[in-house]
Each structure stands twice: as structure tokens, then as C-alpha cells.
Legacy VTK file of the C-alpha trace (Angstrom):
# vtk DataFile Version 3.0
C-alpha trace
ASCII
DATASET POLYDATA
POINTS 192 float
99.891 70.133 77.918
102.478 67.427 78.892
102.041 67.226 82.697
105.262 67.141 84.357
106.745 68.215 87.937
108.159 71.739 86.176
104.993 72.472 84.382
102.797 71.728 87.354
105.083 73.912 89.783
104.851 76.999 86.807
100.841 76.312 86.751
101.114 76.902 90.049
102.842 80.174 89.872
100.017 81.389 87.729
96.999 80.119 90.137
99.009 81.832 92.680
98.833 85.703 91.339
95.163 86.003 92.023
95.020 84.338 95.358
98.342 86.557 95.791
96.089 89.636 94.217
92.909 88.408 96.739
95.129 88.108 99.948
96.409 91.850 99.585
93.594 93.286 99.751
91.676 91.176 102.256
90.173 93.760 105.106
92.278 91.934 107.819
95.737 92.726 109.185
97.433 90.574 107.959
96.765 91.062 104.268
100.051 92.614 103.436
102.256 89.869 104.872
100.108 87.179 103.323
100.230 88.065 99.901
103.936 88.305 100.358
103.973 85.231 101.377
101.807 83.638 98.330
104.604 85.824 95.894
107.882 84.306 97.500
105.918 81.080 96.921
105.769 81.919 93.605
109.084 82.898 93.652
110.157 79.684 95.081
108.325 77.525 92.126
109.829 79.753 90.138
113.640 78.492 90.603
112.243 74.956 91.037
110.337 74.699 87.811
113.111 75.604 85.905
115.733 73.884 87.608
113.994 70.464 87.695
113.304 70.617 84.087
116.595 71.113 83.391
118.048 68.561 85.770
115.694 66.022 84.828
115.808 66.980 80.949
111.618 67.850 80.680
111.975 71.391 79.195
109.060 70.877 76.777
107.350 73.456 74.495
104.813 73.975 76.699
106.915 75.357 79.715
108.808 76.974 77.639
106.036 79.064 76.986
104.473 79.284 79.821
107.571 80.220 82.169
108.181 83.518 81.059
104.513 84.226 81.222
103.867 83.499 84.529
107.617 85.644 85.559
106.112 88.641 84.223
102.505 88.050 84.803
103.281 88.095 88.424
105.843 90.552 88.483
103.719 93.412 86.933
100.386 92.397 88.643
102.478 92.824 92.334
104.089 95.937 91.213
100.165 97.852 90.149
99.112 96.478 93.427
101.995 97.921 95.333
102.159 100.867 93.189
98.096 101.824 93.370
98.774 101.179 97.470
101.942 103.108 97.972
101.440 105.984 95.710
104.967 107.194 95.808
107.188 108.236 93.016
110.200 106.305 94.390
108.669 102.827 93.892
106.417 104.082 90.433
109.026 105.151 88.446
111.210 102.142 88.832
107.648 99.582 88.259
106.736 101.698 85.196
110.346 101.230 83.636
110.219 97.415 84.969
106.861 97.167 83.031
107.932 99.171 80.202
111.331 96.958 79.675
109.422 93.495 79.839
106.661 95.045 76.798
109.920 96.410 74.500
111.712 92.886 75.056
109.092 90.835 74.784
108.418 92.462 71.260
111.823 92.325 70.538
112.243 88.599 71.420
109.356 87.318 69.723
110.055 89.456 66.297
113.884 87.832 67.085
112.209 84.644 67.199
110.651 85.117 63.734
113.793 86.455 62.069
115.364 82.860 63.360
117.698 85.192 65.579
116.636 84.234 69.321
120.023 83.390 70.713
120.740 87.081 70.035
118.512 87.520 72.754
119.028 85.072 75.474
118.370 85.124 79.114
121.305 86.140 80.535
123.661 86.655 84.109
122.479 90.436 84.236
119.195 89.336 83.958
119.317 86.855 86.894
120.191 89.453 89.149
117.988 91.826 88.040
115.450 88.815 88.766
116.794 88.478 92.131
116.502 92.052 93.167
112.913 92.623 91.806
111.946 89.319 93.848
113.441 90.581 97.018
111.977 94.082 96.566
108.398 93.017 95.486
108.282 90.472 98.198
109.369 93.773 100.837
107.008 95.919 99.546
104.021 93.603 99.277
104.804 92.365 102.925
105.358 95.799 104.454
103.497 99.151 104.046
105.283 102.695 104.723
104.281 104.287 107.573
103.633 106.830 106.335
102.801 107.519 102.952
105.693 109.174 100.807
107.661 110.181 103.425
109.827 107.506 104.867
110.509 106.759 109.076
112.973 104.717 110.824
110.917 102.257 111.463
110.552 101.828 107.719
113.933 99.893 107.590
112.636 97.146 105.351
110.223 99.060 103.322
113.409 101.372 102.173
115.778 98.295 101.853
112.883 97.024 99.286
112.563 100.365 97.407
116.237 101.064 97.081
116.620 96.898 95.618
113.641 98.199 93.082
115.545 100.844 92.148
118.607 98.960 91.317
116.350 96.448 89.832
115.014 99.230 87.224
118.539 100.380 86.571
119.468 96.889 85.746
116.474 96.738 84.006
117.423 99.544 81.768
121.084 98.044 81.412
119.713 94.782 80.096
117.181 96.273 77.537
119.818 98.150 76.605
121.974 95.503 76.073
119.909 93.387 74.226
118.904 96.173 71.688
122.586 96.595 71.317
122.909 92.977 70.554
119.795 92.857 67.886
120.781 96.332 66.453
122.075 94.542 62.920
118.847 93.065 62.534
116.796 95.918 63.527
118.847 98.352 61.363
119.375 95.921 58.144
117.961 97.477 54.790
115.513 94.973 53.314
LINES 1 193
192 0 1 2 3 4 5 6 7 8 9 10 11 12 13 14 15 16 17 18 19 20 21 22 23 24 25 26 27 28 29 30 31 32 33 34 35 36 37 38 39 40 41 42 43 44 45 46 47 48 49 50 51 52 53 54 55 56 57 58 59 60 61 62 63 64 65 66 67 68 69 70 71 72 73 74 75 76 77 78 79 80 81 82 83 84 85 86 87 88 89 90 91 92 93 94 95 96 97 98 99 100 101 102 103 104 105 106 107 108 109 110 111 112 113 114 115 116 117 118 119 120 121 122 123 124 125 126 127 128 129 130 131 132 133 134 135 136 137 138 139 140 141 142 143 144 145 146 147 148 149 150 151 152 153 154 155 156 157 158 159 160 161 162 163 164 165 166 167 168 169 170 171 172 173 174 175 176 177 178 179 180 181 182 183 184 185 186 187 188 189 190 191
């Protein structure tokens, strides 16, 4: 593993999901709002990893790899936590279609990958803010529990700001898979 700043700060993402996982379900009050903390840490490295190894030209193989592991490694360990602790259908639905969407393109990025096609199936604007609003919504809902459970209060302001960003975050979610099969449809449909 070439040790560099990026690679450290994405090694660091991934030591931080079970300290993250450990926080949250610590027996003291402040559980929640810790491991909300540890994820917009994570969050944090996440920008910086990428944007020093650009800047300072160390993208390596390595990173490479390991960035988009850690990105949804972290996102879909915070959303079962979240998910099993909630138990409501407006913030499962939306994590199983997040899930769901990061399994089909992952598949369809690494079979992309071996067809010599990848660029058909770049990162792209849609997907940052997609990224954006899952990070703002996980962060919410790790950091605040519903009052009550299903059924929403006023004084669950932040909690429903964080459910309504997950729910955009799905629908972009379902945009971008969407897009992306559109854009690998030749190769997916070719006759051998």
C-alpha cells in the first residue's frame, strides 16, 4: 500500500465505521450524537482524501480502490443501524433502494471495467449531490432519534429535515442507476 496523506485519511474512514458502529450503541446519552459525529468525520476525510490526491497528483491504485469501498461501506453500515433503530417505513424504503442501487452499480461498473468500458460509467454531478444529501441525512438521523417512533412531533424538526434529504437522496439514487444503465445499455444488450 503506498502510504500517502489521501490513503491514510480513506484508512481512516474505514477504522472509523466500527468505532462509528460502537459509539451508537453505547448505553449512555450521548450515543446518538457521538456516532454522528465519528460519520461527519468520515464524511469530512472523505472530501479531503480525494481532493488532496488530486491536487497533489497521488491518486494511486490503491486509493482508487479503496475510496469507493470505504463510501459505501459506511454508508450502508449507518443506514442498518439507523434503520434496525428507527423502524419506520419512511427512512427503510429509501436505505433499501440506497443499498440496492450501490449492489446493481457496483456489478455494473466492475463487469464495465472488464468489457474496457468504465468511462461509460463515471462518477458523475448527479451523483455528487446525491452524495451530499445521503451525508446530510445519515449524519441527522444517526445524531437524532424520533420522538416517537413512526409518528413524527414538532420537536422532530431535524429528524424530518434528515428523512425528507433521504428521500430525495433515494430518488436521486434511482435517477442515477437509471442513468447509468441507460448509458451501458449497448453493451448490456449487444449479441455476442
Amino acid at each position: 500500500m503506498p502510504l500517502n496523506l489521501p490513503n491514510i485519511l480513506t484508512s481512516i474512514r474505514v477504522l472509523l465505521i466500527p468505532l462509528m458502529v460502537v459509539i451508537f450503541y453505547l448505553p449512555v446519552y450521548w450515543s446518538s450524537f457521538g456516532a454522528a459525529v465519528v460519520f461527519w468525520v468520515a464524511c469530512v476525510t472523505d472530501y479531503w482524501d480525494g481532493y488532496l490526491a488530486r491536487k497533489m497528483n497521488l491518486m494511486t491504485p490503491f486509493g482508487a480502490f479503496l475510496d469507493p469501498v470505504a463510501d459505501k461501506l459506511i454508508v450502508v453500515i449507518s443506514l442498518m443501524i439507523v434503520v434496525e433503530r428507527d423502524q419506520t417505513l419512511w427512512l427503510t424504503i429509501p436505505a433499501l433502494v440506497i443499498v440496492a442501487r450501490e449492489v446493481i452499480i457496483s456489478a455494473l461498473r466492475e463487469w464495465m471495467a472488464e468489457m474496457g468500458k468504465r468511462g461509460n460509467v463515471a462518477v458523475s454531478n448527479l451523483g455528487k449531490i446525491k452524495t451530499f444529501l445521503q451525508m446530510f441525512a445519515i449524519t441527522g438521523m444517526l445524531g437524532i432519534e424520533p420522538a416517537s417512533s413512526g409518528a413524527f412531533v414538532a420537536s422532530d424538526g431535524w429528524y424530518v429535515a434528515a428523512i425528507i434529504s433521504i428521500i430525495a437522496a433515494a430518488i436521486l439514487t434511482l435517477w442515477s442507476m437509471l442513468t447509468y444503465l441507460r448509458a451501458a445499455w449497448p453493451e448490456l444488450s449487444a449479441s455476442k
